[in-house]
C-alpha positions as CSV (number, residue, x, y, z in Angstrom):
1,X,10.1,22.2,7.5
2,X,9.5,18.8,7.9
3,X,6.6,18.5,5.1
4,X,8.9,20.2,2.5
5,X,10.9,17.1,3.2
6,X,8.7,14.7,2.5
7,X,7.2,15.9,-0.4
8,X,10.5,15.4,-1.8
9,X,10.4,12.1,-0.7
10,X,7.0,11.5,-2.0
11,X,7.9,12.7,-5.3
12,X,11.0,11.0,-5.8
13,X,9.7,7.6,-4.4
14,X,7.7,6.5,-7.4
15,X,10.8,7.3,-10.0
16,X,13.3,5.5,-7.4
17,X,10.6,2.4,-7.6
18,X,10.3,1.9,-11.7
19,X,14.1,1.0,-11.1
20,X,13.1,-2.1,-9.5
21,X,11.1,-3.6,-12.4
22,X,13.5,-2.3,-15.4
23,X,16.2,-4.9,-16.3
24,X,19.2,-2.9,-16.0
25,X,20.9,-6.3,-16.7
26,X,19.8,-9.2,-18.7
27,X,20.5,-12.1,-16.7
28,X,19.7,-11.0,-13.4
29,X,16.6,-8.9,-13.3
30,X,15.9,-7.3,-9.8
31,X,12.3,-8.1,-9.8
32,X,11.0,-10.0,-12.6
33,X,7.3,-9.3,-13.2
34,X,4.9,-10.7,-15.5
35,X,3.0,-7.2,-15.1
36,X,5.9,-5.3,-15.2
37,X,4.7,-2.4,-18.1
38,X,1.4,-2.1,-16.1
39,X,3.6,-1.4,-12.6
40,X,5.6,1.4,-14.7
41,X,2.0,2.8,-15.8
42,X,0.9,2.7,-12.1
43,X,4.1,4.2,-10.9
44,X,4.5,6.8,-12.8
45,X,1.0,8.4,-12.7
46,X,1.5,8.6,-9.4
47,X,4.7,10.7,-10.1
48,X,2.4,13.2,-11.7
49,X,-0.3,13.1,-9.4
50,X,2.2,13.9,-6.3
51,X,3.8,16.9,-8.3
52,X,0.4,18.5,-9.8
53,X,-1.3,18.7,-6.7
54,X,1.8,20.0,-5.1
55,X,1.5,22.5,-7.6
56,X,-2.2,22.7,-6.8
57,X,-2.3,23.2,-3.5
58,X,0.3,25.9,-3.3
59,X,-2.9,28.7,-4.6
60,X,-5.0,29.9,-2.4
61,X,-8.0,28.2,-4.5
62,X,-9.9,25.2,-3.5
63,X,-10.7,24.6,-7.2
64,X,-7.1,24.9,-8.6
65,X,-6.3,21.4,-6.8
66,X,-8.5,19.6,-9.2
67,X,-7.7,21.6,-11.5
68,X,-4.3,21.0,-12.0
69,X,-4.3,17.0,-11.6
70,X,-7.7,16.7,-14.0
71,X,-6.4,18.2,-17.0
72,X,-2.7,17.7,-17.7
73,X,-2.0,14.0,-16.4
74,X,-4.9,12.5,-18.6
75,X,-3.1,13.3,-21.3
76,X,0.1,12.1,-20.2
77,X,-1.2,9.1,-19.1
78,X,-2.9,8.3,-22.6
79,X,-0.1,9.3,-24.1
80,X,2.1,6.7,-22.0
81,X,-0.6,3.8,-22.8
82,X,0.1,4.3,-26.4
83,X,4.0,4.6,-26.3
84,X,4.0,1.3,-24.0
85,X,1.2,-0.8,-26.3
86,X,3.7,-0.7,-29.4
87,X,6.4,-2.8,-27.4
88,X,3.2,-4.9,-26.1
89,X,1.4,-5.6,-29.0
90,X,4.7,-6.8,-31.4
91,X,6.0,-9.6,-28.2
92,X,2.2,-10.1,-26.9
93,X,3.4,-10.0,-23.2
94,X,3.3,-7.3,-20.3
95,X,7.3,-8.2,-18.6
96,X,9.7,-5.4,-19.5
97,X,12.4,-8.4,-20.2
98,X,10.4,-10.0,-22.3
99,X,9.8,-7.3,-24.6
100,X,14.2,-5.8,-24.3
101,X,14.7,-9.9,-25.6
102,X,12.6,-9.3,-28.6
103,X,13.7,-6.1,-29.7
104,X,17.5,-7.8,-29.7
């Protein structure tokens, strides 16, 4: 029983933590980072590491493990770089405030 709980803790740790470096208010950011769009990458790739080998290692395969966290995050992850480097490139810095000031 007690590993069912925490791999719901596991999972939900990483989402829980991207709310520390997103300014939910402008004035007073909770943590403000100058690396703040590379913690969000970080963070959330483990999100989807924790969940696909969950997945992974409820089979009976040894294979499926790898399997299931080689194919799928990749491409979420690339797909993430890509979405973030827009907002990156136009303000030139990495801090999540930085870049919400410039879009206003």
């Amino acid at each position: 029983m007690v590993p069912f709980r925490l791999a719901a803790v596991r999972a939900l740790s990483p989402s829980l933590a991207i709310c520390a470096v997103i300014p939910f208010v402008p004035s007073t950011p909770f943590a403000n980072i100058d690396a703040g769009t590379s913690v969000c990458l970080a963070l959330t790739s483990m999100g989807v590491y924790e969940s696909s080998s969950r997945a992974g290692r409820g089979t009976p395969s040894t294979r499926s493990w790898a399997r299931c966290v080689g194919r799928a995050d990749v491409a979420y992850e690339i797909a993430m770089g890509f979405a973030m480097s827009r907002g990156i490139d136009g303000v030139g810095q990495l801090n999540i405030g930085e870049i919400i000031r410039a879009q206003h």
